[in-house]
C-alpha positions in Angstrom: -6.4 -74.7 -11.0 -5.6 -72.0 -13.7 -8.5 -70.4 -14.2 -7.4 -69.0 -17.5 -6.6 -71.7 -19.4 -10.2 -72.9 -18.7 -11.2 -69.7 -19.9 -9.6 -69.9 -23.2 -10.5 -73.3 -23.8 -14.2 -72.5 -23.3 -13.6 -69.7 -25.9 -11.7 -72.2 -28.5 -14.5 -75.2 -27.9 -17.7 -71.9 -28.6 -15.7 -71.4 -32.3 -15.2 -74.9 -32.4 -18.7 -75.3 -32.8 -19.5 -72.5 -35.7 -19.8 -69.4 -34.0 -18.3 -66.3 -35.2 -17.9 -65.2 -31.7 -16.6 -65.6 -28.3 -16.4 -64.6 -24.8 -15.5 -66.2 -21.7 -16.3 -64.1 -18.7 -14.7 -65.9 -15.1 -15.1 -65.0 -11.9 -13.3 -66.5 -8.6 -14.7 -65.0 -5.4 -13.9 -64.8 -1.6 -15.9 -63.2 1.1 -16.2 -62.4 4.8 -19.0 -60.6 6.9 -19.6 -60.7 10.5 -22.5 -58.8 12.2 -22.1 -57.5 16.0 -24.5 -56.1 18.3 -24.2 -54.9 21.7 -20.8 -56.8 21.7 -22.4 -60.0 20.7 -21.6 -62.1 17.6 -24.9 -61.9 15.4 -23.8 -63.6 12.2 -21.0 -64.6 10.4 -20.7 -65.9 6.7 -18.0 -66.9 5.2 -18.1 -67.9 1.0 -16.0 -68.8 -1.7 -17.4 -69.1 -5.2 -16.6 -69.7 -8.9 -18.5 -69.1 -12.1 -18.0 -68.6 -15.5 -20.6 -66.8 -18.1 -20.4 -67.5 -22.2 -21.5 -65.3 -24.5 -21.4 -66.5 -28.3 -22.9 -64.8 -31.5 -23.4 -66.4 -34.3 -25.1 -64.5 -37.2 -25.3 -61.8 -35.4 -27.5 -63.9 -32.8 -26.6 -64.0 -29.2 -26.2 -66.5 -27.2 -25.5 -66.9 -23.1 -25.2 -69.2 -20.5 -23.2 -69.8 -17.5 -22.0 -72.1 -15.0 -20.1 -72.9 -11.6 -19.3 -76.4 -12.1 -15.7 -76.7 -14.1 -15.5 -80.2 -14.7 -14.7 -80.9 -18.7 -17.8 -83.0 -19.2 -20.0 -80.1 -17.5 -18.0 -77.3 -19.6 -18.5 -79.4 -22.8 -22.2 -79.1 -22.1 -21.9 -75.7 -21.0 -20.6 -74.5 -24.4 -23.1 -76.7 -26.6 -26.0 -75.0 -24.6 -24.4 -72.1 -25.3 -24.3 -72.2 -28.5 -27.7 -73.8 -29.1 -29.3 -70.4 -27.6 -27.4 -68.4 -30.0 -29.5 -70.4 -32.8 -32.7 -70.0 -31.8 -32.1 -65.8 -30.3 -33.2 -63.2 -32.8 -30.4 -62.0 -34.8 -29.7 -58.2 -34.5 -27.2 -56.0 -36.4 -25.7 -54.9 -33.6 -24.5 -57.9 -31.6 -20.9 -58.9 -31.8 -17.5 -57.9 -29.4 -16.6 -55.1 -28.7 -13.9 -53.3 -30.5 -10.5 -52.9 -28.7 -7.8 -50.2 -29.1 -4.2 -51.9 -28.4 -3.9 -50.2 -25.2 -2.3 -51.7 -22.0 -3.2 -52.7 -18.9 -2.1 -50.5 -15.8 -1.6 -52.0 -12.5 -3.6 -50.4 -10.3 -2.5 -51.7 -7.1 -6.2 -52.9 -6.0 -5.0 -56.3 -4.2 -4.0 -56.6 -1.0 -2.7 -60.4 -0.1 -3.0 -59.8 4.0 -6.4 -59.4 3.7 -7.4 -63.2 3.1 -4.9 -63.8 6.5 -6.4 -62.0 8.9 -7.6 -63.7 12.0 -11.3 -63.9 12.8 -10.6 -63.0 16.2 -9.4 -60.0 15.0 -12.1 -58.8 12.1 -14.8 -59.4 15.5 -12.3 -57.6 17.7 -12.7 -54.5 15.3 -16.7 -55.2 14.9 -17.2 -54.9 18.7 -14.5 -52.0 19.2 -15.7 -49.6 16.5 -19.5 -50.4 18.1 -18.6 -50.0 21.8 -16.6 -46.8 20.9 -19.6 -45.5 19.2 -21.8 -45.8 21.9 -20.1 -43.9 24.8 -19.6 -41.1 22.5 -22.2 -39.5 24.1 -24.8 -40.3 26.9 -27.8 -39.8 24.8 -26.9 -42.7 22.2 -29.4 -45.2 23.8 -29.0 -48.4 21.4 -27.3 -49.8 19.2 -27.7 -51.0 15.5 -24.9 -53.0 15.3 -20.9 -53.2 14.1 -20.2 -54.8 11.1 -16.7 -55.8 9.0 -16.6 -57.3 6.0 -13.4 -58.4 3.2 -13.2 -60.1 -0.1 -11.0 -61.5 -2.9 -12.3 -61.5 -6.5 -10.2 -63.1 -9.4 -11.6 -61.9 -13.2 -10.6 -63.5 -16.6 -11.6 -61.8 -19.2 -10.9 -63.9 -22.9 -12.5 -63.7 -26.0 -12.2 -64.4 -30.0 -10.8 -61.1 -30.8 -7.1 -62.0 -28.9 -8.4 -60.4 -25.5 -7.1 -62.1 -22.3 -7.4 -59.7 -19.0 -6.7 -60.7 -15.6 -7.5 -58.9 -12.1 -6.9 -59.5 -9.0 -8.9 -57.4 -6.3 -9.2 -56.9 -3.1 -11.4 -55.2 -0.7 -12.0 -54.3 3.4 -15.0 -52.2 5.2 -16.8 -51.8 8.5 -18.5 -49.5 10.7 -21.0 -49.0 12.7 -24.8 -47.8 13.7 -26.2 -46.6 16.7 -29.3 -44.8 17.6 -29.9 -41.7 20.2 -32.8 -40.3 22.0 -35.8 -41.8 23.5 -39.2 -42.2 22.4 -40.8 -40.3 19.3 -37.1 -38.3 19.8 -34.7 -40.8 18.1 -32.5 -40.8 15.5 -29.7 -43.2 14.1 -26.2 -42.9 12.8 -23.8 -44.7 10.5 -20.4 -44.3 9.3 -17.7 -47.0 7.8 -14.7 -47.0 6.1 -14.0 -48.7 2.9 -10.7 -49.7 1.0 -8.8 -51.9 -1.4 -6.1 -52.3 1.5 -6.2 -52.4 5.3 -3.8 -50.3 6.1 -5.5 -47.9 4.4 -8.6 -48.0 6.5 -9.7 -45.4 8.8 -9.1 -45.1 12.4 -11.3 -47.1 14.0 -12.4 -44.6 16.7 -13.1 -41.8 13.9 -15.1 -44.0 12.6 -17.2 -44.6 15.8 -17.6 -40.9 16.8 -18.4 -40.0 13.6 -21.2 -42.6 14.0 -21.6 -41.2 17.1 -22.1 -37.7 15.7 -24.5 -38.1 13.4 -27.1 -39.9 15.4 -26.8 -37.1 18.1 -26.8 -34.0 16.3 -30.1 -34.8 14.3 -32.0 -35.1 17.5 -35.1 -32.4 18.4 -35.1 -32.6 14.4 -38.7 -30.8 13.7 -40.1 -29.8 10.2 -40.0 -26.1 8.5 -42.5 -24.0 7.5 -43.0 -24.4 3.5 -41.3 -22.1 1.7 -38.2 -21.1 -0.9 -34.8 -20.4 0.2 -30.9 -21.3 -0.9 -29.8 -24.8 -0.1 -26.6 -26.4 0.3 -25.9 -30.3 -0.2 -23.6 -31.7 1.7 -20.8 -33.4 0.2 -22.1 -37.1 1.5 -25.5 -36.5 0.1 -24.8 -35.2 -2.9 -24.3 -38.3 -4.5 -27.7 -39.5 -4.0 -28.6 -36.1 -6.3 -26.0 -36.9 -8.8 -27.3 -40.6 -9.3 -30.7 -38.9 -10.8 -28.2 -37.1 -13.1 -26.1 -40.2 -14.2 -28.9 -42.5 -14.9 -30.9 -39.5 -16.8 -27.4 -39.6 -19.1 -27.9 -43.6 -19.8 -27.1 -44.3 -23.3 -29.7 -47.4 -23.7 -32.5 -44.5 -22.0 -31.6 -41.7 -24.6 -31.6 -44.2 -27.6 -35.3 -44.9 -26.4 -36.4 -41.6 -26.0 -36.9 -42.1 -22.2 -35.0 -39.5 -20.6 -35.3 -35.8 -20.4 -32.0 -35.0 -21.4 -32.0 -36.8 -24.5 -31.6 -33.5 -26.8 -29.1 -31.8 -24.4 -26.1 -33.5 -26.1 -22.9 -30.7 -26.4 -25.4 -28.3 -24.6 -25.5 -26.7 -21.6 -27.2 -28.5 -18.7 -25.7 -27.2 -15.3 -23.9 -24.6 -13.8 -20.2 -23.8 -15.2 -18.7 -24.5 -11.9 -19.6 -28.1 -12.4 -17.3 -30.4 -14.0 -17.8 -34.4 -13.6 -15.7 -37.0 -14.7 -15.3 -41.0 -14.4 -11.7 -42.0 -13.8 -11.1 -46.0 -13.3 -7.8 -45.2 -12.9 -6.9 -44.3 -9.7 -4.4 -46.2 -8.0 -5.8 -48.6 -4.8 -9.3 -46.6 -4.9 -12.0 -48.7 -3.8 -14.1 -48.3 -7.1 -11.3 -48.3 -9.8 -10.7 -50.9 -12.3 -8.1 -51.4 -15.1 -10.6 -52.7 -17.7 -14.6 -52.8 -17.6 -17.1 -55.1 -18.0 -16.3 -56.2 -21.3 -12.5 -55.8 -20.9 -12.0 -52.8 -22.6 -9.3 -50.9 -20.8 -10.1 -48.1 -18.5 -9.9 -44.3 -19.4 -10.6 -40.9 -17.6 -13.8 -39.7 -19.3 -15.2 -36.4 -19.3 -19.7 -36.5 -18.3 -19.8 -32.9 -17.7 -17.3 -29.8 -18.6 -18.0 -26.5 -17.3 -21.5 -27.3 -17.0 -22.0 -29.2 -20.8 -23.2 -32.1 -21.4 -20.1 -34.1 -23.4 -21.6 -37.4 -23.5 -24.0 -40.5 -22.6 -23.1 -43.1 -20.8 -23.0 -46.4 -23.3 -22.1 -50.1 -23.4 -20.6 -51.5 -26.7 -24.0 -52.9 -28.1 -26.0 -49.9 -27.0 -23.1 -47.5 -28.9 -23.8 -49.5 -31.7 -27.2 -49.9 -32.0 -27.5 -46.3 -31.0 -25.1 -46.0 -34.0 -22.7 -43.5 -32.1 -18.8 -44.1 -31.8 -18.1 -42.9 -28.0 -16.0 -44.2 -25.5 -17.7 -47.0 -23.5 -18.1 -47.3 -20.1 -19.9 -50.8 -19.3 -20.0 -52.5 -15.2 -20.9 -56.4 -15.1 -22.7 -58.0 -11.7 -20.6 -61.2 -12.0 -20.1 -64.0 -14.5 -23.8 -64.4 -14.0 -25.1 -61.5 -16.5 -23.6 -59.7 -19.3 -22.3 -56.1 -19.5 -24.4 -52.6 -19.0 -23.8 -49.2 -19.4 -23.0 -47.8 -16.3 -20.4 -44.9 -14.5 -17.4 -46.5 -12.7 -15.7 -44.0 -10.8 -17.5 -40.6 -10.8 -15.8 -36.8 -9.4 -17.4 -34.5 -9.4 -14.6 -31.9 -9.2 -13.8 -29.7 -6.6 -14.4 -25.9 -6.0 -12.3 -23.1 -4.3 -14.7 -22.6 -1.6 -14.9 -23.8 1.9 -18.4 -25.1 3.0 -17.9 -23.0 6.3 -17.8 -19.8 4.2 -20.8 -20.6 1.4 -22.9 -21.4 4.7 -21.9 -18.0 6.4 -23.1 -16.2 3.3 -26.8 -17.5 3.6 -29.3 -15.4 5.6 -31.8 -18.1 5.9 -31.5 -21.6 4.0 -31.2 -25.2 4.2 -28.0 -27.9 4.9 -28.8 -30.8 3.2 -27.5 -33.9 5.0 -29.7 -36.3 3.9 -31.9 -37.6 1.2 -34.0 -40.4 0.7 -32.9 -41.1 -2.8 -32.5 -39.5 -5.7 -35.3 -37.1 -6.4 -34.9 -37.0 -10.5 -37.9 -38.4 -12.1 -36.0 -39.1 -15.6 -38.6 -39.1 -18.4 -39.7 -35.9 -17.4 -37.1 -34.1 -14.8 -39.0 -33.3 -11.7 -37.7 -33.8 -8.9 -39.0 -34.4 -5.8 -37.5 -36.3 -2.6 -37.4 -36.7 1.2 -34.5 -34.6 2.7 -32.7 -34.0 6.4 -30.3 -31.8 7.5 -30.1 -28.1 9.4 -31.5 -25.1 9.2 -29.3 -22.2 8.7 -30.2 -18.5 10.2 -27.6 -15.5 10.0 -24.9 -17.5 8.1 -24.9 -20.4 11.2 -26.4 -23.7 11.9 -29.3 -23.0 13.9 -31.4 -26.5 14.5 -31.8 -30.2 12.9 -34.2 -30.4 10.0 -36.7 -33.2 9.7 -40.1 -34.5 7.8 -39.8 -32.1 4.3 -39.4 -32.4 0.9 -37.2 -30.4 -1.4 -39.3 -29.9 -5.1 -38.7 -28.6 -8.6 -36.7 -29.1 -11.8 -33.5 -30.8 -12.1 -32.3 -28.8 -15.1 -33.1 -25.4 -13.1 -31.7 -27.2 -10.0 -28.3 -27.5 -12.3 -28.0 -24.7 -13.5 -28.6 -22.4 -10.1 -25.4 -24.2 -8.3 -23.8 -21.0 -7.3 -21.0 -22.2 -5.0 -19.1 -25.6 -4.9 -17.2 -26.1 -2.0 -13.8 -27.4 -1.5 -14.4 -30.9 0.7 -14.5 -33.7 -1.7 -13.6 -36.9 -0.1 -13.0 -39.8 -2.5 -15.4 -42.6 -0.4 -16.9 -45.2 -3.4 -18.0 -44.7 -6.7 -20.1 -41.4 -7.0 -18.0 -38.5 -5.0 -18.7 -34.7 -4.5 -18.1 -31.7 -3.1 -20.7 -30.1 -1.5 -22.2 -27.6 -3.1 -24.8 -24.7 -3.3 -28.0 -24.0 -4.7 -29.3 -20.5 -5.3 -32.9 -21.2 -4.3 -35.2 -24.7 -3.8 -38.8 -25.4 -2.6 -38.8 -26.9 1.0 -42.2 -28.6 1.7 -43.0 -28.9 5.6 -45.6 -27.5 7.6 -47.9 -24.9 6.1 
């Protein structure tokens, strides 16, 4: 079946019927997971799936619908439906398609054909090794929370009224594992996976499991601090859930409606200068790259953050508009089930000149930051305030597991007291960061 002829001819049947325009959004999907514990098969699923999503305007009214069954009697209905809803929407003067730049399409090497060929046998062979591995890493990992693998395939057709017609094909492969050490009220758990768009790419399955390993035994005797102020550094593989407070608080739809608090700080200064952050779609085989977005506009580096600025919001092509700002767009789609949002890709935060080992060294008394549970930022108003984990540092070395506080304060002072950045990005998913420093932060524990 060639998925984009059906596409097209969804498109050409939408102007058929009077609208002004068109866009025919198709997605073909295969996935895999399997779930292990203690060396036992738990579950496996396996699922392919098809769908295509119409969006129409018509008098500047909008109109979607969409659909998984592809026969031509069922499409023809599809479309009429369609276009019936753009009839009876509300019409606003900022719905329409995109605009496109002539610009072409980069191959980005995100599709890996073995995938889809691998054995079963195998993908559980992996689940089980990864899990056993994890747990004789050390004789104080008691349990286990399981092994997991998972791969997929996703087709997308983008084609629409104004001569666009993308194609993608994708490919992705993860697993890892959790276990748990310690006994009674003295236990604590570990993850770690590995993610990629190809398999030989993955990490080494044992690194995987001891890192696992690692992390559920060094948090254990983890105890809360006395309350108090003191330096702070996030490690790289929490910072992300920091920067997510960040990148939502820069959400174009948020800023048109007033809702953020950095909807004034446009071309003005709202972090350290050490801290530049960028979205790049564009690199080759990474996990969270793609060579056009969610409403198949093709893919640039953008610049969030220079030197500590603000250079722009994050917008979709409808938000832009209504907003009434010309910016390039950045929009994400959750399948051929909803239409496009504003939303980051691929974010990097860049890296410093610093290694961690020597920031940490430098800090008398302070905190290591190697967990958070979530983001912290409040974003009408700024504060921030969230759960955190990690280890206490005393004389410049790691002196004890951290457990049971809360980090407080502002997320604009936060920004602009990073002091140090260090030098250990790892490129993981779709939000990556060094770690990095913070002159001074309020730990809430014990009084």
């Amino acid at each position: 079946m060639d998925y984009k002829i059906i596409a097209e001819k969804v498109v050409k049947k939408a102007l058929k019927l009077g609208v002004d325009e068109a866009e025919a959004y198709l997605q073909n999907s295969r996935e895999f997971e399997l779930n292990i514990r203690k060396g036992e098969v738990e579950t496996i699923k396996q699922a392919t799936s098809k769908g295509i999503g119409l969006t129409v305007y018509k008098d500047k009214k909008l109109g979607f619908s969409y659909t998984s069954d592809f026969s031509s009697d069922s499409l023809d209905e599809f479309v009429k439906r369609t276009v019936d809803l753009s009839l009876v929407s509300d019409a606003k003067s900022w719905n329409g398609l995109p605009d496109f730049e002539k610009r072409e399409q980069k191959d980005l090497d995100l599709w890996d054909p073995s995938i889809s060929k691998i054995e079963n046998s195998k993908k559980i062979a992996i689940a089980k090794k990864v899990e056993k591995i994890a747990l004789s890493f050390d004789k104080r990992i008691t349990n286990s929370e399981g092994g997991f693998y998972g791969d997929s395939d996703t087709e997308i057709i983008i084609v629409n009224s104004k001569d666009i017609s993308r194609k993608i094909k994708g490919s992705g492969v993860y697993f890892g594992t959790g276990v748990i050490a310690g006994e009674g009220n003295n236990m604590q758990s570990g993850w770690w996976s590995s993610a990629k768009t190809h398999f030989k790419d993955l990490d080494n399955i044992e690194e995987v499991a001891k890192k696992a390993g690692q992390r559920a035994v060094e948090k254990l005797g983890a105890k809360p601090v006395k309350t108090q102020k003191v330096p702070l550094v996030l490690d790289r593989y929490a910072a992300p859930s920091f920067w997510y407070g960040i990148l939502f608080a820069i959400n174009g739809d948020s800023v048109f409606k007033k809702t953020t608090f950095l909807t004034d700080y446009l071309v003005k200064p709202i972090a350290s200068k050490l801290i530049t952050i960028i979205d790049d779609p564009t690199i080759a085989r990474h996990i969270a790259s793609r060579p056009f977005d969610g409403e198949g506009k093709i893919t640039r580096k953008n610049t969030l953050i220079k030197e500590g600025i603000l250079k722009m919001f994050i917008y979709d092509s409808l938000t832009a508009r209504k907003a009434g700002v010309k910016v390039n767009t950045m929009a994400r789609r959750s399948g051929y089930k909803n239409l496009p949002y504003g939303r980051f890709i691929n974010v990097i935060v860049q890296n410093g000149k610093t290694k961690r080992e020597k920031i940490i060294s430098g800090i008398k008394e302070g905190f290591l930051v190697k967990g958070l549970r979530g983001f912290g930022t409040d974003i009408p108003t700024g504060n921030f305030s969230v759960g955190a984990s990690g280890f206490w540092i005393k004389n410049g070395e790691i002196a004890f597991p951290v457990d049971g506080v809360t980090l407080g304060g502002n997320t604009l002072e936060i920004l602009k007291n990073i002091e140090a950045v260090a030098d250990d990005l790892d490129l993981r998913g779709s939000l990556n960061s060094p770690s990095f420093k913070v002159a001074e932060i309020a730990v809430g524990g014990k009084k």
